[in-house]
N, C-alpha and C positions, 0 to 999 in steps of 0.2 A: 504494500500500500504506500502510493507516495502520497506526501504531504508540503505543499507547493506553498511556498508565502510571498508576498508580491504585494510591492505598493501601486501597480500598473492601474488604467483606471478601469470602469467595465469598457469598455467601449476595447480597448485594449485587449481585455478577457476575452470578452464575445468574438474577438478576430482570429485569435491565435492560441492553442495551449501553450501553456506556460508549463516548462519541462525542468527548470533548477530553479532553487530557495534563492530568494534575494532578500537581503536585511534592510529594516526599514529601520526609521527614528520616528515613527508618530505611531500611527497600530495597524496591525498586520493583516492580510487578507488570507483566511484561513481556507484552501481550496483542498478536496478530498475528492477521490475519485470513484468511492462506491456514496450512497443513501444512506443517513441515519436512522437508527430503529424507529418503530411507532414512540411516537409520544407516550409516558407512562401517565398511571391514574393516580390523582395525589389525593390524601387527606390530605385539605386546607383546614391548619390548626388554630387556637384562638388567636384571635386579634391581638395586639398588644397596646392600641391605646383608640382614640375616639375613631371613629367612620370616615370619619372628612379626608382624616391627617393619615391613612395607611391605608396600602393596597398590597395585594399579593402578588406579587414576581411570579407564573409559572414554573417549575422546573424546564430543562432541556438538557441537550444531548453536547456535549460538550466532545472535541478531538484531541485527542492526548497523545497524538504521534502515532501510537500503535493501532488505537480502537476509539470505540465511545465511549465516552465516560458519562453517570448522570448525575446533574445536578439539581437537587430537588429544590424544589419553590419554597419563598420565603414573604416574607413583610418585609416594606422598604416603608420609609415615609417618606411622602410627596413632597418634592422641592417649593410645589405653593399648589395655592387651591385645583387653579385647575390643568397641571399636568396633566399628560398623559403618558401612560406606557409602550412604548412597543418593544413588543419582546422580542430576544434572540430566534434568532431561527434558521434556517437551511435551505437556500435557494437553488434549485436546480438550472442548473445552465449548462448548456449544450450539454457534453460527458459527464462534467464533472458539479460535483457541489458546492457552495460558495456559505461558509459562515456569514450571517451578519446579526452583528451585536444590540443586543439590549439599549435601547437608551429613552429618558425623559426628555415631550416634547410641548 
């Protein structure tokens, strides 16, 4: 299984596999060349403080070089009222699969 890292942009991706590791300084583009397993089913456990101010993170499939790893879901508190989530997840393109990251928008 390779595991390909690239600051390239997509447009870049979508042209060309990318066949050696290139080191980046800001964050890395995690591409894999098979599918991450199904999503797993979580208990979402108690809240830790009011409604407004916490949401639950899903768990995912995290690439650890070798395999998947998984990360179960947690409570984050929201940067201000009305954030929103978009979770990490695993884009299919062309062959291969593309991480993208978790972040508040």
């Amino acid at each position: 299984m390779k595991l390909v890292r690239t600051a390239l942009t997509a447009l870049v991706l979508a042209a060309a596999p990318i066949a050696a590791a290139v080191p980046v300084a800001q964050a890395d583009t995690i591409i894999v060349h098979r599918g991450p397993p199904p999503l797993r089913h979580e208990v979402i456990v108690h809240r830790p403080g009011p409604a407004r101010d916490w949401f639950w993170q899903p768990g995912y499939w995290r690439w650890s070089g070798a395999d998947y790893d998984w990360v179960g879901g947690h409570w984050d508190r929201r940067p201000h009222a009305r954030a929103v989530w978009v979770a990490p997840h695993w884009a299919h393109r062309h062959h291969d699969w593309v991480f993208v990251e978790g972040h508040w928008r």
